[in-house]
C-alpha positions as CSV (number, residue, x, y, z in Angstrom):
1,X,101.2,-144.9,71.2
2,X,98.9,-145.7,73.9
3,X,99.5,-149.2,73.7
4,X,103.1,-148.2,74.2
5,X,102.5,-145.7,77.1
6,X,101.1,-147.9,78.9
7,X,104.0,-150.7,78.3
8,X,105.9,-148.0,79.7
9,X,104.3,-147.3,82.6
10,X,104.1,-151.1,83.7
11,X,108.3,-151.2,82.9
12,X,109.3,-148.4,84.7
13,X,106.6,-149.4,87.9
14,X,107.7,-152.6,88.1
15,X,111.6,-152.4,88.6
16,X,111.0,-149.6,90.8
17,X,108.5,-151.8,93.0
18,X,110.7,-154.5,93.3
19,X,113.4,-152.0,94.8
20,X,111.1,-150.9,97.2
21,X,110.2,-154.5,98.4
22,X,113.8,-155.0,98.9
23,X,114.8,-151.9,100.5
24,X,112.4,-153.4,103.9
25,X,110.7,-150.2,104.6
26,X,108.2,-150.6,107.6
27,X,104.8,-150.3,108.1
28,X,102.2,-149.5,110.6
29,X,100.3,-147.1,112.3
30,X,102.4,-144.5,114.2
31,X,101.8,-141.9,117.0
32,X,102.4,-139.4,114.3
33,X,99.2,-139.7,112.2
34,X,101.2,-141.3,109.4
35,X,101.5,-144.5,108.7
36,X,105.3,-145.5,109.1
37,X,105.6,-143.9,112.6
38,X,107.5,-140.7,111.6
39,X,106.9,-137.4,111.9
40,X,105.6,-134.8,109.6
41,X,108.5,-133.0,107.3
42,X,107.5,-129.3,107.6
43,X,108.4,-126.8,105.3
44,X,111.7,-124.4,105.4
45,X,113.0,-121.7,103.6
46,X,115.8,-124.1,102.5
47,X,112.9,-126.2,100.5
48,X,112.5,-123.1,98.2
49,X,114.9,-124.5,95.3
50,X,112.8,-124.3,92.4
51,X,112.0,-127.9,92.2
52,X,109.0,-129.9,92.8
53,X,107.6,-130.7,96.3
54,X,104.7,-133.3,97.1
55,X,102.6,-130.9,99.5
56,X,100.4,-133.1,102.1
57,X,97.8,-130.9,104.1
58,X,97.6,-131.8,107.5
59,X,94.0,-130.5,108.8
60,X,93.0,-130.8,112.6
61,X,90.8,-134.2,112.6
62,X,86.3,-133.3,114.0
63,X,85.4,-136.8,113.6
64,X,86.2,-140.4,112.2
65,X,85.6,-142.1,109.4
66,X,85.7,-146.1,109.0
67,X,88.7,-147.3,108.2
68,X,90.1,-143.9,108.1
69,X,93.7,-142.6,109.6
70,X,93.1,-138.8,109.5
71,X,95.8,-136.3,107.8
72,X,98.9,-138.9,107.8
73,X,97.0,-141.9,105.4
74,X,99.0,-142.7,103.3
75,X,102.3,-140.8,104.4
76,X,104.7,-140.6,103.5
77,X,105.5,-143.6,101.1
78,X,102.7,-142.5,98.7
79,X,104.3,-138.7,98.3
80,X,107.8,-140.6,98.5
81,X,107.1,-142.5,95.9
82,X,104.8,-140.3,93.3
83,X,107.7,-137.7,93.3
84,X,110.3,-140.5,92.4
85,X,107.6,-141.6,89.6
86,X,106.8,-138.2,88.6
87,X,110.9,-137.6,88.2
88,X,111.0,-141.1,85.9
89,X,108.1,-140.1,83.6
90,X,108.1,-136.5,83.1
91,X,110.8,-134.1,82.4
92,X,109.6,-132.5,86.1
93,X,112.7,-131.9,88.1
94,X,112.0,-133.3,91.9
95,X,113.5,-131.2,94.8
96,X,115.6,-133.5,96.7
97,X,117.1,-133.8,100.3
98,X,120.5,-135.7,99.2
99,X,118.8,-138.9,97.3
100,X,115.3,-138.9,98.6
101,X,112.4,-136.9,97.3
102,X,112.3,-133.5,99.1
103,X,108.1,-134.1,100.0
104,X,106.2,-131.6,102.7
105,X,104.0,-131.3,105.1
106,X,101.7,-128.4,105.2
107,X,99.1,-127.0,107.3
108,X,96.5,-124.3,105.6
109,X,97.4,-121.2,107.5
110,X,101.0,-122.0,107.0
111,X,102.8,-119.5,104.8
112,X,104.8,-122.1,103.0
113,X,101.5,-123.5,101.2
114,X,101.4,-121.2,98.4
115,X,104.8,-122.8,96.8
116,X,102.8,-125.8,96.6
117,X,101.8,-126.7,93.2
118,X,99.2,-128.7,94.0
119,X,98.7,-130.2,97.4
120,X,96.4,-133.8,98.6
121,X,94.5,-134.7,101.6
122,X,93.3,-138.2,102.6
123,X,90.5,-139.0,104.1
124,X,89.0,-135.5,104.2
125,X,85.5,-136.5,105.4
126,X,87.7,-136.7,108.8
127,X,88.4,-132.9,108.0
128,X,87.2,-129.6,110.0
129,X,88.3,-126.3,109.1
130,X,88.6,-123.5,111.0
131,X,87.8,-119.8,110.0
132,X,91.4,-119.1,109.3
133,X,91.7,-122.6,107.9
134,X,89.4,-121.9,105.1
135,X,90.5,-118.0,104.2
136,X,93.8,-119.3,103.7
137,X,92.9,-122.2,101.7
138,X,90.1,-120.0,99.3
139,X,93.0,-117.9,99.2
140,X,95.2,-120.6,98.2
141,X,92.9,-121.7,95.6
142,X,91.9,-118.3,94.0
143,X,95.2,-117.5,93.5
144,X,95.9,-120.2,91.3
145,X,96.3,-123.3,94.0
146,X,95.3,-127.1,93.7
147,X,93.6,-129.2,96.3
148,X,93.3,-133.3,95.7
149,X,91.3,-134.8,97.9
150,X,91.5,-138.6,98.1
151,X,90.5,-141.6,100.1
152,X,87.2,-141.1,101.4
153,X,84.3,-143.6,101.2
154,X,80.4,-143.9,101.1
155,X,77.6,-141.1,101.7
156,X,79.0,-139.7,105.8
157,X,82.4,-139.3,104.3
158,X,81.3,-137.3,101.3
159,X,78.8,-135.1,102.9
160,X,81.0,-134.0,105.7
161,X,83.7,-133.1,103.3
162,X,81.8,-131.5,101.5
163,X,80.5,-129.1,104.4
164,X,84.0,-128.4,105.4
165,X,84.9,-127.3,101.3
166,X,81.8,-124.8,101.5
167,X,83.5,-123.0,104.4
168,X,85.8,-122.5,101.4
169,X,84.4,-122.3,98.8
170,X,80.8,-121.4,98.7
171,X,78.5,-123.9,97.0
172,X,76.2,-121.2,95.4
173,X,79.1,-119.5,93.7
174,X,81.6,-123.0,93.6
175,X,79.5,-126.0,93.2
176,X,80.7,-129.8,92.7
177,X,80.2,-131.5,90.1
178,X,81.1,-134.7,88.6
179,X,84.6,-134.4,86.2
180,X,83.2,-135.7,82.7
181,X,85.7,-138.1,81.0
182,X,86.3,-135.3,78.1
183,X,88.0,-132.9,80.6
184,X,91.4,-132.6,79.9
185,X,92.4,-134.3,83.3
186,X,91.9,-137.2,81.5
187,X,94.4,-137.2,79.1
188,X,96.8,-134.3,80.2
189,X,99.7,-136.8,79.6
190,X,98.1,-140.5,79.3
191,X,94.7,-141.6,78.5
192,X,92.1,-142.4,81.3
193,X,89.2,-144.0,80.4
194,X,87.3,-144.2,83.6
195,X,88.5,-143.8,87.5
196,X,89.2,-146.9,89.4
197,X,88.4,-148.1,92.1
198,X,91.6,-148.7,94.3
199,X,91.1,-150.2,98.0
200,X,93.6,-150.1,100.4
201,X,96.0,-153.1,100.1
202,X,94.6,-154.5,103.6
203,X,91.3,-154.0,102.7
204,X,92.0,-156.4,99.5
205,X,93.9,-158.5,101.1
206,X,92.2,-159.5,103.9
207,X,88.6,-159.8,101.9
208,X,90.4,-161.9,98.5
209,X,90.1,-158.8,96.2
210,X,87.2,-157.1,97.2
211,X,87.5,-153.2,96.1
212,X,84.3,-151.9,98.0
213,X,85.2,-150.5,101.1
214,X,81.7,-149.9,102.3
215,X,79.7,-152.6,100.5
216,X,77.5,-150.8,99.0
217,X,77.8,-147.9,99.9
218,X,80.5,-147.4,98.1
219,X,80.1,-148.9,95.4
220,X,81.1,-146.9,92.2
221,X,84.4,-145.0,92.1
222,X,83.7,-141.5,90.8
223,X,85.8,-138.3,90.6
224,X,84.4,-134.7,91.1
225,X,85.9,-131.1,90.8
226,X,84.9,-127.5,91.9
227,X,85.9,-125.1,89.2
228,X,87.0,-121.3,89.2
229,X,85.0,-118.8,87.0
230,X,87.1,-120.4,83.9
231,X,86.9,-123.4,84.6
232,X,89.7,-124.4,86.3
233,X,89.8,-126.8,88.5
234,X,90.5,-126.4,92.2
235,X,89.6,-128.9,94.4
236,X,89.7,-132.0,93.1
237,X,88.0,-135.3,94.7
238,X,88.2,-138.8,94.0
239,X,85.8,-140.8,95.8
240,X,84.8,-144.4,97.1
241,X,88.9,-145.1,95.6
242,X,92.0,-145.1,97.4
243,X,94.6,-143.9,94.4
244,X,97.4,-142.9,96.6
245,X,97.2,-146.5,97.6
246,X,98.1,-147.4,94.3
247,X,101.3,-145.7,94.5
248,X,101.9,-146.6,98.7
249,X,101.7,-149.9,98.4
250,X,103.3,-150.6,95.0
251,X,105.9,-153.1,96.6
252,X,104.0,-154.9,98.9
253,X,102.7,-157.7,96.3
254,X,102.6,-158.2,92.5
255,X,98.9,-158.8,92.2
256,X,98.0,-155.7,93.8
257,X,100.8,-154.1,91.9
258,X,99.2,-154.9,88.6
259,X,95.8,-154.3,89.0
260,X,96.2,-150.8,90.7
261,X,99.5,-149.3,90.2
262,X,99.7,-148.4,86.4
263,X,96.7,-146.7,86.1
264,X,96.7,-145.0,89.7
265,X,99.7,-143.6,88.4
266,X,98.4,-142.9,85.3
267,X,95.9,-140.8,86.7
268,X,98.4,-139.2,89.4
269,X,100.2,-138.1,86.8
270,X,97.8,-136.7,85.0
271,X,96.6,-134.6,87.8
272,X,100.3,-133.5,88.3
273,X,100.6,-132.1,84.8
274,X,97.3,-130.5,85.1
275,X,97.5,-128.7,88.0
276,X,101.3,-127.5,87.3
277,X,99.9,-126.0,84.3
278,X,96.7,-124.9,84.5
């Protein structure tokens, strides 16, 4: 059956891909801290339908990070394209704006946050919360919330997210630690053996396949957690890997469609099912 899953995942990844590559949708840096030079889709009352909504967290941007974009990496193909996948592979039903996936933006004091099932940041180390910023988010999180933080490389980028998470969630009471493949993350809906390392496609592209973002420095992918009192997780980090890459850039070429899109969605997916039930 996991031979099978697997199969599946490949099939249904691949004809969606090759719609995407011919659908032509741009690329780029854009004035809007995203990459495809749009602006953020904020949150309404008309998004409260009952269905599913990507949630990105747009935090105000202290410092920079190599090779990072701030709040808008990865947006929005990687939400456009995780709800559609999330819609094909689970019985989740995906709030829609007429054909497209109805995704969000979100910033942590805004009211709209807590219909958020879970919600992701990239490149967090960038991230600086204010006072407010982090009693809405710990009261996000407390209440049952989901934070997956993603895209953040080496030693600088880890430390100074993880400063910004103890305005949150104090480490004396909430510490990190390191998710242990027998948590049920890995295998809330397929099985994932380890966490791997995804760079960003122009990263592998320009180097011939290197993964290592950072040399290094960032060389072993690893993914970490900071639990409630029961062990719930509620901040989730995946580190020195780009995941939401894997589901970005699963047009742009078969070869970096192959080796990073099934199981970056494999793990995405699990996460999903996790933090909608849990």
């Amino acid at each position: 059956m996991r031979k099978a899953a697997g199969a599946m995942i490949v099939a249904v990844l691949l004809a969606a891909s090759l719609a995407e590559a011919q659908r032509g949708w741009g690329r780029g840096f854009g004035r809007w801290g995203g990459e495809a030079g749009v602006p953020p889709r904020f949150a309404t009352e008309a998004d409260q339908d009952g269905g599913f909504h990507f949630c990105r967290l747009m935090y105000t941007a202290v410092r920079a990070q190599q090779r990072g974009m701030g709040w808008g990496t990865d947006y929005p193909f990687a939400d456009i394209n995780f709800s559609i996948r999330l819609s094909e592979m689970t019985k989740t039903v995906v709030s829609k704006k007429g054909e497209n996936p109805n995704h969000i933006v979100v910033k942590p004091t805004d009211e709209w946050l807590s219909m958020c099932p879970f919600v992701m940041a990239s490149d967090p180390g960038s991230a600086g919360f204010s006072p407010e910023d982090a009693q809405a988010l710990r009261q996000y999180l407390l209440k049952g919330g989901f934070l997956w933080v993603d895209d953040y490389w080496g030693p600088y980028a880890w430390e100074d997210f993880a400063r910004e998470i103890a305005k949150v969630l104090p480490p004396g009471q909430y510490p990190i630690k390191d998710l242990m493949p027998d948590h049920p993350i890995y295998r809330a809906l397929f099985e994932v053996k380890d966490i791997h390392q995804v760079p960003a496609w122009q990263y592998w592209s320009q180097t011939g396949g290197d993964t290592s973002e950072m040399g290094p420095l960032s060389a072993r992918a690893h993914m970490a957690a900071i639990t409630d009192a029961h062990g719930r997780v509620m901040v989730l980090m995946t580190h020195n890997t780009d995941i939401a890459d894997s589901w970005e850039r699963e047009g742009e070429e078969p070869a970096y469609f192959y080796a990073f899109s099934p199981n970056g969605y494999a793990l995405g997916m699990n996460v999903a099912v996790y933090a909608m039930t849990h």
